[in-house]
LOBA-525208 format. One line per 5 residues: number of its first residue (from 0); for each residue z, x, y negated of C-alpha. Coordinates in steps of 0.5 Angstrom, whole numbers, plus 2048, in hexadecimal, padded with zeros to 3 digits. Example, Ala and Ser with C-alpha at 12.3 -4.5 7.8 and 13.67 -1.06 7.14 Angstrom:
BEGIN
0	810/819/809 | 80E/81B/802
REM end
This chain:
BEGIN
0	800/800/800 | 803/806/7FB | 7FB/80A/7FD | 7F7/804/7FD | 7FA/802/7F4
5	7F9/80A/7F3 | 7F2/808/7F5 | 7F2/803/7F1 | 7F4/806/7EB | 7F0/80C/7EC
10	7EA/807/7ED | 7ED/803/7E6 | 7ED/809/7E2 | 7E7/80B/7E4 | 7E4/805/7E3
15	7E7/805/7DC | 7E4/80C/7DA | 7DE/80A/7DC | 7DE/804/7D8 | 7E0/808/7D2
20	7DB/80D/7D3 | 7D5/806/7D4 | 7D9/803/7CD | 7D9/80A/7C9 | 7D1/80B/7CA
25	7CF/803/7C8 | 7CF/801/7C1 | 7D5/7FD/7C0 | 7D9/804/7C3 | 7D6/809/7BE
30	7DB/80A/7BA | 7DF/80C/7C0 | 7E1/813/7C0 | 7E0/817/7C6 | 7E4/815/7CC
35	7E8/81A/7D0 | 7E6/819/7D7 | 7EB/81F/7DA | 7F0/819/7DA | 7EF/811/7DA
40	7F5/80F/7DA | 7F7/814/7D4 | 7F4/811/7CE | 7F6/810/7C6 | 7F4/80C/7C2
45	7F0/811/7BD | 7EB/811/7C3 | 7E9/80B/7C1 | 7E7/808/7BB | 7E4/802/7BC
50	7E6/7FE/7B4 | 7E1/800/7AE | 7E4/805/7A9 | 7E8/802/7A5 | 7E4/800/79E
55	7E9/801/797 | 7EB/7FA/794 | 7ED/7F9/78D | 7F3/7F5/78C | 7F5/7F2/786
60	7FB/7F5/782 | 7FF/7EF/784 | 7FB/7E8/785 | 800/7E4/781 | 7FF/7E8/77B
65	7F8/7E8/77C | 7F8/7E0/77D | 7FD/7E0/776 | 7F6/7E4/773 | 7F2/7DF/776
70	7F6/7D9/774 | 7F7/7DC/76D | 7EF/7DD/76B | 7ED/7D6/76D | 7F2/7D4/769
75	7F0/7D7/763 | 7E8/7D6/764 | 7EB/7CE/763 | 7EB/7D0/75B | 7E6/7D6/75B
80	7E1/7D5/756 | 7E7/7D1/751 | 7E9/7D6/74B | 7F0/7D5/74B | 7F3/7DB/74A
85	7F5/7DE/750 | 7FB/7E3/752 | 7F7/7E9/74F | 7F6/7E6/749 | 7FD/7E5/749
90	7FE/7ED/74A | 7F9/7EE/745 | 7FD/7EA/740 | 803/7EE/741 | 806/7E6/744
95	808/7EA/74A | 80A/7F0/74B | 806/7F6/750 | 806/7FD/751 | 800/7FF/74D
100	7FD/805/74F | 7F6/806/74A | 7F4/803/744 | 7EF/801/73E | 7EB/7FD/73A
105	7E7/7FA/740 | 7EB/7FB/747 | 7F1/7FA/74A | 7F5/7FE/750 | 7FC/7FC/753
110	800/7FD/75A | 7FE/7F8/75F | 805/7F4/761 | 802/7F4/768 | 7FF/7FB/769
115	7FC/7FD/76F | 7FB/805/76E | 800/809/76B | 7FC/808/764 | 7FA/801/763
120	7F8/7FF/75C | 7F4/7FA/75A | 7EE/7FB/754 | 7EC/7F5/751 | 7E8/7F3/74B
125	7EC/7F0/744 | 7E7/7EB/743 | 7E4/7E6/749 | 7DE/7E4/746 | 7DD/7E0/74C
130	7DE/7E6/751 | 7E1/7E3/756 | 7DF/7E7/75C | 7D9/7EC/75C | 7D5/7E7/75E
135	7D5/7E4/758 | 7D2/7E9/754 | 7CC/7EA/750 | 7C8/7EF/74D | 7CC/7ED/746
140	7D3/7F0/74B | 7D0/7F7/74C | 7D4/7FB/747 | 7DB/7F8/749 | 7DA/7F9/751
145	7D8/800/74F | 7DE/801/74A | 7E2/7FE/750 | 7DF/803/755 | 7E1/809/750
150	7E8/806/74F | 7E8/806/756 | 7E7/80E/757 | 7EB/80F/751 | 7F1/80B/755
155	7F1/810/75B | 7F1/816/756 | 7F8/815/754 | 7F9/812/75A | 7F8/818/75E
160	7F3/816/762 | 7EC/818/75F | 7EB/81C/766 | 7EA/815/76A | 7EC/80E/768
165	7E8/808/768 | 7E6/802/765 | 7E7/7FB/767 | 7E4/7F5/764 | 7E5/7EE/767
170	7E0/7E9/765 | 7E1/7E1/768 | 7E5/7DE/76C | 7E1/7E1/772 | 7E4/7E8/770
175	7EB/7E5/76F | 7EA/7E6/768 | 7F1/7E2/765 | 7F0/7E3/75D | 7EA/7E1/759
180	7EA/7E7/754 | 7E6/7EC/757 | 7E9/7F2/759 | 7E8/7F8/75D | 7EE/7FB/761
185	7EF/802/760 | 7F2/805/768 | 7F4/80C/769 | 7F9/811/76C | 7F8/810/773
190	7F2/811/778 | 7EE/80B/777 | 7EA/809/77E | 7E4/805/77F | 7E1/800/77F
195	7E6/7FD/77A | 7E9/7F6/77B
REM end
């Protein structure tokens, strides 16, 4: 009896092998690395690699906050085109207090409250003239989109960060834009990684 199980084992690992040897040559076994035959019952499980390499996934930074996002900029699409004053508008007329970082005739930057970088400030135009989001612009807001831009270098050289920043600018809701002043976000002191958002 005892003879007759060891033939069967034998005969079982054997038939083990040359399954794996059979599985390792088709097509679904391809990605099997090579099988060490010396000793069939000896097998770990890096022999074997029968799953498709893992693909890296993007996780949002916190789903909650992301849907906050979300629920925040489809509220404030509601009343996008109005031209009620906003919160930057209160910033700009001194109503409510901001760390301001940069300043002329024209622009305004201050630290975002929220900030998602080491160095978050947000760079927008002192007068709206119906620049809501960018893709409200036209020819006419040429000057003040490149004044923008420029504040936005301007922002990163005393911020420090001239050798790598970035800027952001969210137009709609779809870009979870939540307030209708254009603005661009001036983002730095980290590694930044792509692709964004």
């Amino acid at each position: 009896m005892a003879a007759r199980m060891a033939a069967s084992a034998t005969g079982l690992s054997q038939l083990l092998a040359s399954n794996l040897k059979s599985l390792a040559s088709n097509s679904f076994g391809r990605n099997c690395s090579s099988l060490r035959s010396a000793s069939p019952f000896v097998l770990k499980a890096s022999d074997f690699n029968l799953l498709p390499p893992l693909q890296p996934r993007r996780l949002p930074f916190s789903t909650s906050a992301a849907n906050n996002e979300e629920a925040a900029a489809k509220a404030a699409a509601f009343n996008f085109d109005s031209e009620a004053p906003t919160i930057f508008d209160k910033i700009i007329n001194k109503e409510i207090p901001s760390s301001i970082v940069y300043e002329d005739e024209k622009v305004l930057a201050f630290r975002d409250i929220n900030p998602q970088a080491p160095v978050h400030v947000l760079v927008i135009p002192k007068f709206r003239d119906g620049l809501t989001q960018l893709g409200k612009a036209d020819g006419r807001h040429g000057e003040i989109l490149g004044q923008l831009l420029y504040a936005a270098k301007i922002v990163a050289e005393k911020e420090g960060i001239l050798d790598g920043f970035r800027v952001v600018i969210n137009s709609g809701p779809s870009a979870c834009q939540s307030v209708y002043h254009l603005h661009l976000h001036v983002l730095g002191g980290r590694q930044m990684n792509w692709p964004p958002g």
